[in-house]
C-alpha positions as CSV (number, residue, x, y, z in Angstrom):
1,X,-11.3,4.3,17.1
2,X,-11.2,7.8,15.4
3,X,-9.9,9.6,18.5
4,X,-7.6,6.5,19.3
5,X,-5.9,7.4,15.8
6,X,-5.6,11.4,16.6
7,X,-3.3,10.3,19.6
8,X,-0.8,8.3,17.4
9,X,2.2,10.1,16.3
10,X,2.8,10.9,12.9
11,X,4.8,7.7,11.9
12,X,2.5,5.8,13.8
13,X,-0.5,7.1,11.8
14,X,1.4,6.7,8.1
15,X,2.2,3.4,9.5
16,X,-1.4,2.6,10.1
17,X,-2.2,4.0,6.9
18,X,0.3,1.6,5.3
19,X,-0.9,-1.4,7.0
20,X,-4.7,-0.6,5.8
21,X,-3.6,-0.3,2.1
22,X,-1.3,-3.4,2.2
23,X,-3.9,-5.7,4.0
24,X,-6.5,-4.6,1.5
25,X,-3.7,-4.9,-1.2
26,X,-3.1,-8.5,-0.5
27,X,-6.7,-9.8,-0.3
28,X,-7.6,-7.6,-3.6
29,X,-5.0,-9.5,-5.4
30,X,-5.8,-13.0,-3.6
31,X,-9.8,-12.9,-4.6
32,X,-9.2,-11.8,-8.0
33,X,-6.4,-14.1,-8.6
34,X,-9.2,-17.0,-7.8
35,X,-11.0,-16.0,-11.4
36,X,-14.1,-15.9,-9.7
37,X,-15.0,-12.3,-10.0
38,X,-13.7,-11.9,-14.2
39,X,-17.5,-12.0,-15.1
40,X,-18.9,-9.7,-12.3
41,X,-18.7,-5.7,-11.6
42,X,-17.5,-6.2,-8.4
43,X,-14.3,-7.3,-9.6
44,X,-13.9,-3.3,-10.0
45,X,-14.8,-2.5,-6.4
46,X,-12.4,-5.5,-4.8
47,X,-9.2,-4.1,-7.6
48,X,-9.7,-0.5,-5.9
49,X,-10.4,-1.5,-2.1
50,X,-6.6,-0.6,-1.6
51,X,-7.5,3.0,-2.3
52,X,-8.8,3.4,1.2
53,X,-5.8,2.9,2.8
54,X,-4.3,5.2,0.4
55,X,-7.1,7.6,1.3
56,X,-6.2,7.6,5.0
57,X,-2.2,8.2,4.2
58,X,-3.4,11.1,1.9
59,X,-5.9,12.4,5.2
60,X,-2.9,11.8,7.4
61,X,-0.3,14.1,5.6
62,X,-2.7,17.1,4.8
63,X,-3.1,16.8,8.6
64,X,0.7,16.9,9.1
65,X,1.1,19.8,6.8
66,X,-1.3,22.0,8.3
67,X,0.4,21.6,11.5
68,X,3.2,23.3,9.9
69,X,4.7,26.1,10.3
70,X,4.5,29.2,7.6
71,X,8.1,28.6,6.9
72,X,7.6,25.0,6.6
73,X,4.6,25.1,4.3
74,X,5.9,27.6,2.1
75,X,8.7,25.0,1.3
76,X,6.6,22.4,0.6
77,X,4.4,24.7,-1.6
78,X,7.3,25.6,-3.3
79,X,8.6,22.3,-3.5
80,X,5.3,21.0,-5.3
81,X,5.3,23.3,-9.0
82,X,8.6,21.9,-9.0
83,X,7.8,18.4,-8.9
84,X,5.3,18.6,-11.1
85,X,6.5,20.5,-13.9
86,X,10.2,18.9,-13.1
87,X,8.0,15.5,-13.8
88,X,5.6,16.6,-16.3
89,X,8.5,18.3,-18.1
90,X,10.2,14.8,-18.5
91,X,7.1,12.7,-19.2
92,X,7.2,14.6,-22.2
93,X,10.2,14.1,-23.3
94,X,9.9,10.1,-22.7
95,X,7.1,10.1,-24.3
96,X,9.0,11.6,-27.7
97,X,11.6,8.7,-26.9
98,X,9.1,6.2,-26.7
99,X,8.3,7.3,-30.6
100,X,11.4,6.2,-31.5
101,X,11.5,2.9,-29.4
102,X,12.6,3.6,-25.6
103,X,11.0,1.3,-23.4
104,X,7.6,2.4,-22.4
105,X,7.1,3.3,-18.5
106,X,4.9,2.3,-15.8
107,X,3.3,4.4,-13.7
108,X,5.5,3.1,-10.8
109,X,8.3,4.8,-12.4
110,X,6.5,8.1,-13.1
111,X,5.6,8.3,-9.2
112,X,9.8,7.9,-8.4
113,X,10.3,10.7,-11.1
114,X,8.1,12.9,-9.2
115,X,9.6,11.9,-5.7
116,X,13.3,12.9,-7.3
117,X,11.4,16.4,-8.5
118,X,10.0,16.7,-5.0
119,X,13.2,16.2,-3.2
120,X,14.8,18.3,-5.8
121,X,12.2,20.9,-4.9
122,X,12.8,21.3,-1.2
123,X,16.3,21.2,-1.5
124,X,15.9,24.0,-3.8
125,X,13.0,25.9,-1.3
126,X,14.9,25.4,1.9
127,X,18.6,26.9,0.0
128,X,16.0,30.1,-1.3
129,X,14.6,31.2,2.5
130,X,17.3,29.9,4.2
């Protein structure tokens, strides 16, 4: 199965990845919709069970980047601080908004705010060693 996987491209690995983590997603949600689990400790284990499809995107992509090229991973290296303090650098600032009565934000948003930083941050790396 393992080696199967190593022979899919890319796309067709995140893909697979994808389809793990929504499968698992869906019958999370379905069994603990049902109630039955709101007394027991394995209601934690069945609400994270989608984290292993995350885990195999995560494995998938530290594979992609290491097949990289120098150039390549230095943009995405650079590309990183900048998302993350581009992110955490805003956060910080909503959060001083939300004392005053903005909305507050989930975490969804937060992850789109780092994507923009991200994006930001490779359009910024490839225009520097260009």
């Amino acid at each position: 199965m393992i080696e199967r996987f190593g022979r899919l491209s890319y796309a067709g690995q995140l893909v697979t990845g994808l389809v793990i983590y929504g499968a698992l997603l869906a019958v999370s949600m379905a069994v603990l919709a049902t109630g039955e689990l709101d007394d027991s400790p394995l209601r934690f284990v069945v609400a994270l069970a989608p984290v292993a499809g995350m885990a195999v995107i995560v494995l998938v992509v530290v594979n992609r980047f290491r097949a990289m090229d120098e150039y390549w991973q230095t943009v995405h290296l650079t590309a990183l601080p900048v998302a993350l303090l581009g992110s955490m650098g805003v956060a910080i600032t909503w959060g001083f908004l939300e004392n005053v009565g903005a909305p507050e934000l989930s975490g969804f948003a937060w992850f789109l705010v780092m994507n923009m930083g991200y994006l930001a941050g490779l359009g910024l790396a490839r225009w520097r060693y260009r």
